[in-house]
C-alpha positions, -999 to +999 in steps of 0.1 A: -417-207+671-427-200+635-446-230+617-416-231+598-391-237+623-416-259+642-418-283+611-378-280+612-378-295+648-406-324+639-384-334+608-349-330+630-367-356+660-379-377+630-345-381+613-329-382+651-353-413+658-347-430+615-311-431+626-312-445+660-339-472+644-311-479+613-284-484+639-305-505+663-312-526+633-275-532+621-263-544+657-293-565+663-299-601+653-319-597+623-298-582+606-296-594+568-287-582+534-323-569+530-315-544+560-283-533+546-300-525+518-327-503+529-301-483+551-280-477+521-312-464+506-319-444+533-288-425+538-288-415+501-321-401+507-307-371+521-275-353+532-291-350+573-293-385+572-255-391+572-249-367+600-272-378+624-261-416+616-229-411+626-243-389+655-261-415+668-225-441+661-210-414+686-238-415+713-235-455+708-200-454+714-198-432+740-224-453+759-207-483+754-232-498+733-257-520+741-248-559+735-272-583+724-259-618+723-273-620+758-311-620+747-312-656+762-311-635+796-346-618+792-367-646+787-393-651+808-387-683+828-413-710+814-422-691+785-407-694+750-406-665+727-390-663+697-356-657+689-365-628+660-393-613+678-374-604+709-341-593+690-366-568+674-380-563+706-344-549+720-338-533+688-368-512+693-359-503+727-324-496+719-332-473+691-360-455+715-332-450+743-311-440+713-335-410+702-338-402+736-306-398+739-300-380+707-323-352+716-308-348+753-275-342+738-293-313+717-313-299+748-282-301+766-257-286+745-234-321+740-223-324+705-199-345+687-180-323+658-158-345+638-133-340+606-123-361+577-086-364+560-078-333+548-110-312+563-108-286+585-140-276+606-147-239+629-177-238+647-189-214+677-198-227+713-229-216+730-210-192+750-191-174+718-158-195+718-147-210+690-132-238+683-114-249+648-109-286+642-078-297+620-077-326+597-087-358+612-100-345+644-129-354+664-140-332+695-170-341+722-185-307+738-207-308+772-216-276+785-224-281+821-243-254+848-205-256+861-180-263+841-176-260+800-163-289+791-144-304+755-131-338+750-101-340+724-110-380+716-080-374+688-063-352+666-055-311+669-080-279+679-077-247+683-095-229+711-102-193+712-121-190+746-147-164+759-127-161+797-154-167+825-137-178+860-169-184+873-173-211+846-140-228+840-135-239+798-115-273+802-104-293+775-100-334+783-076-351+761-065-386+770-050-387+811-050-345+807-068-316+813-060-285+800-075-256+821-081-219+803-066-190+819-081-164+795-062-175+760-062-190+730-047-225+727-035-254+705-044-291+719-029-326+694-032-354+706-015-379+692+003-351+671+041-358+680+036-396+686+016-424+698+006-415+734+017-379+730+001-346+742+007-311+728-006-279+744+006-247+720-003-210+737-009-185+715-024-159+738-022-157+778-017-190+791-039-223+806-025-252+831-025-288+822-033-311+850-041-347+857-077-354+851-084-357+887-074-321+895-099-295+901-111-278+875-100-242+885-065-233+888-056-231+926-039-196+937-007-213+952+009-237+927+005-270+925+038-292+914+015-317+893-005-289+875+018-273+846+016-237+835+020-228+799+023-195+790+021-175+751+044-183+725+057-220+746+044-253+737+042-281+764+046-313+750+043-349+771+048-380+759+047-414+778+077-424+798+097-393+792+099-358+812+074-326+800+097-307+778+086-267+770+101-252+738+095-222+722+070-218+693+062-186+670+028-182+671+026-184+632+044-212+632+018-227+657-010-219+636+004-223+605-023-253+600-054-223+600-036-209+571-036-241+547+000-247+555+032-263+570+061-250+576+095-267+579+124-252+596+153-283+599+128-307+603+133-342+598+121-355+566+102-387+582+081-357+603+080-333+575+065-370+557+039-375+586+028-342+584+018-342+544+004-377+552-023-365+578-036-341+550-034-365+524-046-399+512-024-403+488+008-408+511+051-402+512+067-433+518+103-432+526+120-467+507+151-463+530+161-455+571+186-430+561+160-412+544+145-403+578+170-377+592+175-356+562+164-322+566+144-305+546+126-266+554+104-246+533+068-234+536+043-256+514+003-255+510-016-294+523-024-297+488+013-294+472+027-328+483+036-335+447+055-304+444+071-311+480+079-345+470+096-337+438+118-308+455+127-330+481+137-357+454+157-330+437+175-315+467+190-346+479+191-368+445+169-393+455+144-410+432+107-408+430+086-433+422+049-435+420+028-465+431-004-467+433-014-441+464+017-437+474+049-415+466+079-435+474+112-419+479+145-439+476+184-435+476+195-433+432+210-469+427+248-465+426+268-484+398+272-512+419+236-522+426+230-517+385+259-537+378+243-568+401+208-562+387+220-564+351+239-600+367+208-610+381 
């Protein structure tokens, strides 16, 4: 190691340790406006300082957290000690087990990739897959001696796997495992509906299971584990039977290209789909609205110009409010006749 890259690592464990410290603070019991102060301070400091906050948020949550509105519990029997002093006390030792943790999740190979609205994030695994986050998408990878393991907590990915049946790549999403077969996949979840699952083949094919299959497919198949094959998408959704439908592969991936395509969609899904790109959202004024159809090929970024041509196309009005694009049925004489009475 280079003294370079050494000082690297002493200022990664130091900023690794700042934000466990920061977070311990915020959920302890001294928290005041003094605290929130200096962490403000301290994540304008620098850019690293955001990251590994919100690292150490996901290591919190995925621990469960510590709670301390049980300090009462630690005292020692016949001995007083102040309320402060031992709320620091577990601060300290919450932010220590937080660093701790922090750097075994970098020894380990365990890292929490996340996107914001509208950002799209590709990163390489450790073993030369890839894997390309869309918009609003949050991803938690454990490399194991065994198994390769990524957990789809929400949103889509697209997985572009280096094949080794000897160590199987498995993606966890919700009540699901998706098992790779030597491919490259599309998991949303969440993408077609609360509670929903989509798994998109582009290349060779992977098996969904429950979570409590094995994690290698089984020669002789199994009726509970699914196979999915190229250019098919599985979709499951609570309550309801798996359906499989055919999907172009461009189509499918449209999303890696900046774009959406419509082909007879539904207007209220065309809507949704702008909307996860977008902050500034289509709102439809009126049910009927829902069911049009509408088709085309549009960039994230065009909503305007989709809104307008929409608007257009069907003779609807647009109206602009606030954040929001609103969409309604043009008044017919009646309702003007009964506003002008009004």
């Amino acid at each position: 190691m280079t003294p370079s890259s050494s000082k690297e690592a002493r200022s990664g464990r130091r900023v690794r340790a700042e934000a466990a410290a920061w977070l311990a603070r915020l959920h302890g019991p001294g928290r005041t406006r003094n605290t929130e102060r200096g962490f403000r301070r301290w994540l304008t400091e620098h850019p690293a300082h955001a990251a590994q906050f919100e690292r150490a948020t996901d290591v919190w949550a995925e621990t469960g957290g510590v709670p301390f509105d049980g300090w009462r519990r630690f005292r020692t029997p016949g001995r007083s000690i102040g309320r402060r002093r031992l709320g620091w006390s577990l601060a300290l030792g919450v932010a220590a087990c937080l660093a701790l943790a922090l750097w075994t999740e970098h020894i380990l190979g365990r890292a929490i990739v996340s996107t914001g609205v509208g950002e799209q994030k590709t990163i390489e695994l450790a073993d030369g897959s890839w894997v390309t986050l869309d918009t609003n998408s949050r991803i938690v990878v454990h490399y194991g001696p065994r198994t390769r393991t990524v957990i789809l907590r929400y949103g889509e990915a697209y997985f572009q796997v280096v094949h080794n049946p000897r160590r199987p790549f498995v993606v966890r999403a919700g009540n699901r495992k998706v098992i790779d077969v030597g491919t490259s996949f599309v998991v949303g979840r969440g993408m077609m509906g609360n509670g929903s699952l989509s798994v998109t083949v582009i290349k060779g094919r992977v098996a969904v299971a429950p979570l409590g299959v094995a994690d290698r497919v089984p020669k002789v198949p199994e009726p509970k584990i699914l196979l999915v094959t190229a250019g098919t998408r599985l979709l499951l959704r609570p309550n309801a039977l798996p359906t499989v439908e055919a999907v172009p592969a461009a189509q499918a991936t449209a999303w890696l290209r900046d774009e959406l395509i419509f082909n007879d969609t539904p207007l209220a899904e065309a809507a949704r789909q702008f909307n996860r790109y977008n902050r500034r959202r289509i709102v439809l004024g009126a049910p009927e609205l829902q069911t049009l159809r509408v088709g085309g090929v549009f960039r994230f970024s065009a909503a305007r110009s989709f809104v307008r041509a929409v608007a257009e196309a069907h003779h609807l009005r647009l109206i602009v409010r606030g954040d929001t694009w609103v969409l309604e049925p043009q008044p017919t004489p009646s309702d003007v006749t009964s506003e002008h009475r009004s």
